[in-house]
N, C-alpha and C positions, 0 to 999 in steps of 0.2 A: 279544085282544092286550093288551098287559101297557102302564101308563104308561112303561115301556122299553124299547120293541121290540129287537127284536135283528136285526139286518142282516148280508146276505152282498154285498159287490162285488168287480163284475166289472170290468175295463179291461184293456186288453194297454198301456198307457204306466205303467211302473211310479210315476212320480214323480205322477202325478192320481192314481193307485190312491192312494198313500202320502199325499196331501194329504185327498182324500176321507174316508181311515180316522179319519187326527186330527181332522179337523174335527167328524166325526160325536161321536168320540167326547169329545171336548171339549164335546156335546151334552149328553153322558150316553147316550150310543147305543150298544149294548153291537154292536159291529163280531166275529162267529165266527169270519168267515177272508175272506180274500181271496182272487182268482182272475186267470188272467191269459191262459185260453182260455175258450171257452163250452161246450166237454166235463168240462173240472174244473170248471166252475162247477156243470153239473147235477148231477154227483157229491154236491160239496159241498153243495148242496140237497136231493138225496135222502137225505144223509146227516143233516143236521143242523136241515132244517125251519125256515127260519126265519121271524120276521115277515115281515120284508121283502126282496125281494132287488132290488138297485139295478144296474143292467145297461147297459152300453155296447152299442150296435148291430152294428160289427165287431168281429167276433173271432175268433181265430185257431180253426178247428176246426169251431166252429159257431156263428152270428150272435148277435144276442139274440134278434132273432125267433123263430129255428131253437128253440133253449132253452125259449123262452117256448109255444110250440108243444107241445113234450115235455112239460112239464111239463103243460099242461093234461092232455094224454092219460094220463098218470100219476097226474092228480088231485091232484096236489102244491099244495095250498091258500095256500103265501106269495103276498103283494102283491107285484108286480112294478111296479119303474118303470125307463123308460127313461132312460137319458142320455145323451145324443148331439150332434152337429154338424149333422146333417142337418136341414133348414127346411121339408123337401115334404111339403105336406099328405096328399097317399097314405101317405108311410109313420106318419105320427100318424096316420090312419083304421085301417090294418092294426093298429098297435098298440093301438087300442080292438079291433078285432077277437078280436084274443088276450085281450083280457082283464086288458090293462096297467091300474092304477090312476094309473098318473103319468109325465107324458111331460115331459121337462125339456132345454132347450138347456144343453149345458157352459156355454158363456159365462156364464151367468145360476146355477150351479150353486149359489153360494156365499149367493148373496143368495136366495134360494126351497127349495132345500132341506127345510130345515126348516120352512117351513110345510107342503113337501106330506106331510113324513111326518105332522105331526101332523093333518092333515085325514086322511093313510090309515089312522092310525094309529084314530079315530075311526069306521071306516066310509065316509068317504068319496074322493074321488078328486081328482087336481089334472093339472091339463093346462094347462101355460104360456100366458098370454096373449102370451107373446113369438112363439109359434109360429104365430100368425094373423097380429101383425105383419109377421112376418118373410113369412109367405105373399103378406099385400098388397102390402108393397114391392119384392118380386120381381116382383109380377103372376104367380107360378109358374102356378096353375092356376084362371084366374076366374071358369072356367064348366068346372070337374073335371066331368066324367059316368064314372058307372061304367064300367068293362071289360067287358063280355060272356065269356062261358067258352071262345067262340070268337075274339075278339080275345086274351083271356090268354093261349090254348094257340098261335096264331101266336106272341103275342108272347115267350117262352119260345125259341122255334125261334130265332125273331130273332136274341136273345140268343146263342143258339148258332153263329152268325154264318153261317146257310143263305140263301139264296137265294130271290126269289120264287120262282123255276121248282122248286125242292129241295120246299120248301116245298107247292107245289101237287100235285106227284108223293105226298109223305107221307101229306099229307089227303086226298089223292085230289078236289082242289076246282080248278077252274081257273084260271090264273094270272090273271086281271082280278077274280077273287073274293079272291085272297090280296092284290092291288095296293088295292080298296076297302075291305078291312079296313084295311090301313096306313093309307090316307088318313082312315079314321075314327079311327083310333087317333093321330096325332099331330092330329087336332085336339082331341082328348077331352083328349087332356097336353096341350094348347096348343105345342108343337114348332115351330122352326121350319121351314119347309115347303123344307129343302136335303137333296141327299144323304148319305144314314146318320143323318139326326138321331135316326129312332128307333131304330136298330141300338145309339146311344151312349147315349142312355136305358136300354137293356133291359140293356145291361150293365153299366151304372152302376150299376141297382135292380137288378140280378139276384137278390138274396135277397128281394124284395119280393113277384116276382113267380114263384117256385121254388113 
């Protein structure tokens, strides 16, 4: 990577897009193109390779996730970092998963930014300490435990907004086996323990957990 990377972003709010590009480039950050779904963005990526590619979470078409996904499978070798609104520790874990070098709250964009390019830009990786903040003061998840493959794949169905009973017929498991995974599952996300609370989860995260 070059002392002037070169960047591709992604956002569907045009006016952050348009702030982001100047900013960078006011860096000396040589900005290729901008995007404003995560289908053109891959394009745009496979097309043009670049250092870095700077990605919003939602997007019209396909996520950042969704993108960041592809791309590994592609083997498409730019640094990926996140940018986003979202504060929940699971999805900053997914996004190490994929293989994000930098995970970055919006709010904090302007002021961090550029340190994380220049730490990616050297080989290494930046992951906002605002995001652990923002984790503790939520209390979001204070004792997060993994999902199981069999909690995921319930909780996917969830999402699809089936039924225990739906649910138990599908897996062919019986319906007090599908009701103990739920109860395991909203205490793992710490949930409150009311009707639907996981159902508004699973489809909150639903690109999380797809």
């Amino acid at each position: 990577m070059s002392d002037s990377p070169t960047v591709i972003i992604a956002d569907d709010h045009p006016i952050l897009l348009k702030g982001l590009s100047d900013f960078l480039e006011d860096l000396g950050i040589k900005v290729l193109e901008t995007a404003s779904n995560g289908k053109f963005l891959l394009d745009l990526v496979k097309k043009l390779q670049p250092d870095i590619v700077l990605m919003d979470l939602e997007m019209p078409e396909m996520t950042g996730l969704e993108v960041a996904e592809e791309m590994n499978i592609l083997g498409l070798n730019s640094k990926k970092i996140l940018l986003t609104l979202h504060k929940e520790l699971y999805i900053l874990q997914k996004a190490k998963d994929l293989q994000f070098s930098g995970y970055i709250l919006k709010e904090f964009a302007l002021t961090e930014l550029s340190t994380a390019i220049e730490l990616i830009k050297k080989g290494g990786s930046y992951f906002s300490e605002k995001i652990w903040e923002a984790g503790k003061n939520q209390n979001s998840y204070p004792s997060f435990e993994p999902l199981t493959p069999s909690e995921i794949k319930i909780l996917r169905l969830v999402a699809d907004g089936l039924s225990t009973r739906d649910i138990a017929e599908k897996l062919f498991i019986s319906e007090r086996t599908v009701d103990k995974h739920r109860s395991n599952m909203i205490s793992k996300l710490d949930l409150e323990k009311k009707h639907n609370s996981l159902l508004l989860w699973a489809q909150r995260n639903r690109e999380i957990i797809s």
